[in-house]
SEROGU-434162 format. One record per residue (C-alpha): residue number from 1; x, y negated, z. Coordinates in steps of 0.001 Angstrom, whole numbers, m for minus. Last residue first. Layout:
{kevex NUM,{X,Y,Z}}
...
***
This chain:
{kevex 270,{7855,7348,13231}}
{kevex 269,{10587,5402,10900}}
{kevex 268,{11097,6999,7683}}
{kevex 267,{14651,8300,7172}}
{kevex 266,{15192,8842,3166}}
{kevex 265,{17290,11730,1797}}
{kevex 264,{18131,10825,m1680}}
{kevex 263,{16858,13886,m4616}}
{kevex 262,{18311,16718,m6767}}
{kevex 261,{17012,19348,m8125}}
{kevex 260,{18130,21543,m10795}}
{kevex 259,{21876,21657,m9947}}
{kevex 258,{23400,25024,m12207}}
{kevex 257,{25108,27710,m11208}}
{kevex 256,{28248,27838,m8861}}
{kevex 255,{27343,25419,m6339}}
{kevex 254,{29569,25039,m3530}}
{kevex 253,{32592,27974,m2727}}
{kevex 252,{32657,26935,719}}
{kevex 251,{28944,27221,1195}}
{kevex 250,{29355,30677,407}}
{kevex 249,{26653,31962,m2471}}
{kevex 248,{23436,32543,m2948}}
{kevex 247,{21218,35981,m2398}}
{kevex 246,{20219,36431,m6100}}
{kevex 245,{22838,34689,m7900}}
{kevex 244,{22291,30859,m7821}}
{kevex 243,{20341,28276,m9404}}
{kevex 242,{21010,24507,m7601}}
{kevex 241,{19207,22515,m5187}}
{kevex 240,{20071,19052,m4075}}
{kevex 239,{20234,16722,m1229}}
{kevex 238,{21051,13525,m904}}
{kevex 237,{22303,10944,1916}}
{kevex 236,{23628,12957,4128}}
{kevex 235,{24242,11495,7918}}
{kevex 234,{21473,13231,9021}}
{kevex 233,{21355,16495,7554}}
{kevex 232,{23917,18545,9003}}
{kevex 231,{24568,17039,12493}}
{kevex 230,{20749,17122,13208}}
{kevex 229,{20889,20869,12785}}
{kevex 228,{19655,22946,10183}}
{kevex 227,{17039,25791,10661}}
{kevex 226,{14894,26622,7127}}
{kevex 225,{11115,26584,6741}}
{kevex 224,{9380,27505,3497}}
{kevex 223,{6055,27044,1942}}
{kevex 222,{5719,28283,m1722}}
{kevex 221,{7298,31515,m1067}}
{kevex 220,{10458,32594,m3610}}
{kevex 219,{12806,32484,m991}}
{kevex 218,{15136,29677,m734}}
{kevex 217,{19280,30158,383}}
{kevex 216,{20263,27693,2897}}
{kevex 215,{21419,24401,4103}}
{kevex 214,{24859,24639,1736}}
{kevex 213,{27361,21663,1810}}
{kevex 212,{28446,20282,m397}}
{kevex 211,{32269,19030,m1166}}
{kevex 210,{33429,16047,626}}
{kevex 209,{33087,12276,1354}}
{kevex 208,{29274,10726,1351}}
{kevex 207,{27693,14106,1924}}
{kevex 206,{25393,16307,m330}}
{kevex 205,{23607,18744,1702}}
{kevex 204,{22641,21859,m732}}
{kevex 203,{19846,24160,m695}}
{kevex 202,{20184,27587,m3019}}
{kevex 201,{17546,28702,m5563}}
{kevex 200,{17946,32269,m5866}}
{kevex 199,{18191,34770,m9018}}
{kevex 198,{17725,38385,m10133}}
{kevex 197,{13783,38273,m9651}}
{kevex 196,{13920,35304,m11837}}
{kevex 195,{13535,31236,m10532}}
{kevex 194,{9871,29986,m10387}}
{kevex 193,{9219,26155,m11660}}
{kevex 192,{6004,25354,m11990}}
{kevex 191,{6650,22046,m9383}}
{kevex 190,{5118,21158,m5609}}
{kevex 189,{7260,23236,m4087}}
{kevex 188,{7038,22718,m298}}
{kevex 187,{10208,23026,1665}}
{kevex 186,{10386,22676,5723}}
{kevex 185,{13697,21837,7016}}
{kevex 184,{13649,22003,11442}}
{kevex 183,{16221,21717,13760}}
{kevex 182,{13227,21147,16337}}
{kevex 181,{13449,17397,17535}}
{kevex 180,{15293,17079,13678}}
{kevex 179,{12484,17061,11870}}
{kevex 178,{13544,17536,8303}}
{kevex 177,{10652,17058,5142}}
{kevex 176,{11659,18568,1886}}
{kevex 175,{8993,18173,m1189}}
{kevex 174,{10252,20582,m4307}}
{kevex 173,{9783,20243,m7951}}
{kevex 172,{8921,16570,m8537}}
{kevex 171,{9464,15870,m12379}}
{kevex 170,{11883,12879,m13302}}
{kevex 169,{13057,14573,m16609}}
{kevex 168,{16384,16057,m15024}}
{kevex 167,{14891,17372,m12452}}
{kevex 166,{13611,16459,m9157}}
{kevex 165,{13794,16974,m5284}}
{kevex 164,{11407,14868,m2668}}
{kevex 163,{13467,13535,491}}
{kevex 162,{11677,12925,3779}}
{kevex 161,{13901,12630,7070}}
{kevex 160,{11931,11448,10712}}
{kevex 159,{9286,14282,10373}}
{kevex 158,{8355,14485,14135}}
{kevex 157,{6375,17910,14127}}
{kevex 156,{3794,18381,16872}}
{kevex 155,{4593,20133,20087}}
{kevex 154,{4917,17405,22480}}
{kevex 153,{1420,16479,20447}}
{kevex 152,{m213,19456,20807}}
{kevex 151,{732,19700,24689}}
{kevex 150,{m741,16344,25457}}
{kevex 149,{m4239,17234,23669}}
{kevex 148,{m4522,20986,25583}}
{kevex 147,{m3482,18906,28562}}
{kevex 146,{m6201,16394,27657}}
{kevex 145,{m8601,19150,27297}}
{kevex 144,{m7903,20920,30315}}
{kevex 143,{m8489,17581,32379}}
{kevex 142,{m12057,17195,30540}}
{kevex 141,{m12553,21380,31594}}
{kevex 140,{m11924,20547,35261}}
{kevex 139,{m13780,17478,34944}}
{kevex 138,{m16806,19353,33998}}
{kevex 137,{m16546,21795,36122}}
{kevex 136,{m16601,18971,39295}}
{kevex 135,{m19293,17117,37861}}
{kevex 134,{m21050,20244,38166}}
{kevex 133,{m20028,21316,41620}}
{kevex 132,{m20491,18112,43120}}
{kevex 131,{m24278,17267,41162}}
{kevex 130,{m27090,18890,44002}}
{kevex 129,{m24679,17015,46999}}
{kevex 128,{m25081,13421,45780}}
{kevex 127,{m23179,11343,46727}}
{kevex 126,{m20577,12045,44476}}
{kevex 125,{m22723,11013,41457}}
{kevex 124,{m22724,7335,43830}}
{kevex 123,{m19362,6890,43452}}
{kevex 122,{m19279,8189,40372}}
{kevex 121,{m21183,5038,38451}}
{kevex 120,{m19671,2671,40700}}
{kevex 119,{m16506,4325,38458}}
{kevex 118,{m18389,3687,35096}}
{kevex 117,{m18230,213,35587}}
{kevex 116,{m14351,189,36303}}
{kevex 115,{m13429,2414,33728}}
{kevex 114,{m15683,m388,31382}}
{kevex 113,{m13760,m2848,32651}}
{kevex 112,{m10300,m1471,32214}}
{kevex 111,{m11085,m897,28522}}
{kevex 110,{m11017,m4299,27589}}
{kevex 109,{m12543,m6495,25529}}
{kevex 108,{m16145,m5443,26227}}
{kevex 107,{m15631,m5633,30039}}
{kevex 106,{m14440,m9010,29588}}
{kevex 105,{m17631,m9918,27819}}
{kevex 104,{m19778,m7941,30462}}
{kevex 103,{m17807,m9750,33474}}
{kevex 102,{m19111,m13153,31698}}
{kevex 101,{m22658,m11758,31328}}
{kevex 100,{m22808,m10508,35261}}
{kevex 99,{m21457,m13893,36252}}
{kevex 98,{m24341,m15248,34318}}
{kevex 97,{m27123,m13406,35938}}
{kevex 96,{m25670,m14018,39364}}
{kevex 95,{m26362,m17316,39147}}
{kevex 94,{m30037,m17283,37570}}
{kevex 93,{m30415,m15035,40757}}
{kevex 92,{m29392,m17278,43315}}
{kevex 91,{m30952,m20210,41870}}
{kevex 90,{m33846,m20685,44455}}
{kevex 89,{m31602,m19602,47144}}
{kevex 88,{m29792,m22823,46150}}
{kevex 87,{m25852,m22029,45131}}
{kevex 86,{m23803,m23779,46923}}
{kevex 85,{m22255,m26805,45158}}
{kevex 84,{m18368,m27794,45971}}
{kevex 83,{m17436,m24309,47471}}
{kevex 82,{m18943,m22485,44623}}
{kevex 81,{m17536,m24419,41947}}
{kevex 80,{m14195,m24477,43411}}
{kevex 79,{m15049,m20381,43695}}
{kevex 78,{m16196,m19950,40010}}
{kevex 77,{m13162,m22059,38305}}
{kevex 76,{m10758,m20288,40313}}
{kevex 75,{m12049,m17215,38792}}
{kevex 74,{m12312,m18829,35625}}
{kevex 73,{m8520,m20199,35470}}
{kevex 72,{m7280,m16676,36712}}
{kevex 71,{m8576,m15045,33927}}
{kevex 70,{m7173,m17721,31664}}
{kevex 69,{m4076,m16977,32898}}
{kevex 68,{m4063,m13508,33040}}
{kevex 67,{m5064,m13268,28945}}
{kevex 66,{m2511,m15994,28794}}
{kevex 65,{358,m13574,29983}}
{kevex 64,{m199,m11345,26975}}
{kevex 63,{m1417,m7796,28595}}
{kevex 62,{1468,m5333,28845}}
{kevex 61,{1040,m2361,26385}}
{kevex 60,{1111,1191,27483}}
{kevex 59,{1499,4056,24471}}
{kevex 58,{m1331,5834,24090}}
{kevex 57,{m2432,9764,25052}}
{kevex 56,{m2548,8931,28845}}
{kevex 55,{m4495,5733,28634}}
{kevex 54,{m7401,7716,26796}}
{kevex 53,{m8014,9611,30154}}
{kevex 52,{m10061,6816,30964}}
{kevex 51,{m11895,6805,28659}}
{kevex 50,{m12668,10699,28867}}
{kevex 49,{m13393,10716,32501}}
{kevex 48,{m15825,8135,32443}}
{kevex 47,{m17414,9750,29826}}
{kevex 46,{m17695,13053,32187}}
{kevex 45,{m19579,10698,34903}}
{kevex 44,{m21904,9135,32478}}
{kevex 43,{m23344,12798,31711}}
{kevex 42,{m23188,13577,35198}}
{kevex 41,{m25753,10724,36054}}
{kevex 40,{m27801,11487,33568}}
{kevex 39,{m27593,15200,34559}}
{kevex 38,{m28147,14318,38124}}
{kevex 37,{m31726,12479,36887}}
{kevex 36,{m33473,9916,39050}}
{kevex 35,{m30069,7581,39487}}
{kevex 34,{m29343,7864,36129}}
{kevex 33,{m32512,7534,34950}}
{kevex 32,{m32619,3824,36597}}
{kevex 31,{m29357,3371,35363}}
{kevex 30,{m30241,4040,31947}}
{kevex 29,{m33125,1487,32541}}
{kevex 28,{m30486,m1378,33188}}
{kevex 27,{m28259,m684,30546}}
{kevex 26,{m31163,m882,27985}}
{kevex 25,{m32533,m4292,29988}}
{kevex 24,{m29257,m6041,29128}}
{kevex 23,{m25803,m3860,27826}}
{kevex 22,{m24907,m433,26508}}
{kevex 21,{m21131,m1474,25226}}
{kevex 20,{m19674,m829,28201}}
{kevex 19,{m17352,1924,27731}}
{kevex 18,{m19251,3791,30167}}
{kevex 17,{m22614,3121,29246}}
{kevex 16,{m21602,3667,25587}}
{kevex 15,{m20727,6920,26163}}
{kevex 14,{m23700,7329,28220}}
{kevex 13,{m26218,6497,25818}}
{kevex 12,{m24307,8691,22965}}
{kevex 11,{m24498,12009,24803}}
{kevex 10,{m27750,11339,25929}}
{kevex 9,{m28856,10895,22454}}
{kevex 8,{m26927,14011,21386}}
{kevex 7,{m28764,16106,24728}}
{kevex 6,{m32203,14933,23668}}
{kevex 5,{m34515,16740,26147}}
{kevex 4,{m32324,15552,29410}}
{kevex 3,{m33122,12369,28423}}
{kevex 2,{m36757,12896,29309}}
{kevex 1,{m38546,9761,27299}}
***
């Protein structure tokens, strides 16, 4: 079969080549075509890249210390076996069979192997001349990706304060999120409530000790984001909304219509 006729089952072969989970006599012809076809070849190459560009995105985690212990135990294992009983030429290659299927199962339970796989893998895609400049593109545009990725996230909303507003009977009106890496209060109403033309719902902080403290005065949109500090919502343990003259009022005065909403302020933890 020509691979390079079946791009989504080329896709797939070498994704699992480089992860390692293409194993036995279907590893072994894939790379056969990879060394007769540079886009085999730069297909593994670019799923290399992705892997192990996974690492960036994650947060690292030290290995237990028995995973390195028992490594260590097999390895040492291997060579006292090896010193004690050298291998008959005979046996060479039923020995080197089953070091091959013990570094499989370690490259199947961790990632590190399968990076390491795929990078024989590039070594020899750099060999060859005809491949450079499109392996090259294509790990310009993987590295673009993952800064396209990384900047998403730095820019991503960390809701850390939740707090969901309701009336008297128990009905959700309004859902407020606050995330305070970007002074942010977002409001979704989620009720049928919808003040008149001659009135505004106004946002109050309700602090342990003192009079409220007014966040802001709500348009009429469904979606709406107000700026507040970390100072002004984080140590507040409700919030609440009240009917006000179109336009609101001083936040020194505090409500001076009714409180329709109210709700606690919960942190969530990220």
């Amino acid at each position: 079969m020509n691979l390079g006729q079946h791009p989504q089952l080329l896709d797939r072969l070498a994704a699992s080549y480089a992860l390692g989970t293409l194993r036995g006599g279907a590893r072994r012809r894939f790379e056969t075509l990879a060394r007769e076809n540079p886009r085999v070849r730069a297909a593994a190459l670019l799923w290399q890249g992705r892997w192990s560009a996974l690492p960036e995105l994650q947060t690292p985690h030290t290995p237990d210390a028995a995973v390195w212990i028992r490594i260590n135990n097999l390895l040492q294992t291997e060579k006292s076996r090896a010193a004690a009983q050298p291998a008959p030429e005979s046996t060479t290659k039923v020995e080197l069979a089953s070091i091959r299927s013990a570094l499989a199962w370690w490259r199947g339970a961790a990632i590190v192997g399968a990076c390491a796989s795929a990078t024989v893998l590039a070594i020899g895609l750099w060999s060859n001349q005809n491949i450079k400049q499109e392996a090259g593109a294509q790990l310009a545009q993987l590295r673009t990706e993952v800064q396209t990725a990384q900047a998403a996230l730095a820019s991503a909303p960390q809701i850390q304060y939740v707090a969901v507003l309701a009336d008297a009977k128990s009905d959700a009106s309004m859902l407020v999120t606050f995330d305070p890496a970007h002074n942010s209060l977002v409001l979704q109403r989620v009720g049928n409530f919808q003040e008149g033309q001659d009135k505004s719902l106004q946002l109050w902080a309700l602090p342990p000790q003192g009079g409220p403290r007014s966040l802001g005065v709500l348009g009429q949109e469904k979606l709406l984001k107000l700026t507040a500090g970390a100072s002004q919502v984080e140590a507040v343990p409700a919030l609440a909304i009240s009917l006000e003259p179109k336009g609101g009022v001083p936040s020194e005065t505090g409500p001076t219509g009714p409180v329709l909403f109210k709700g606690a302020l919960i942190r969530r933890d990220l």
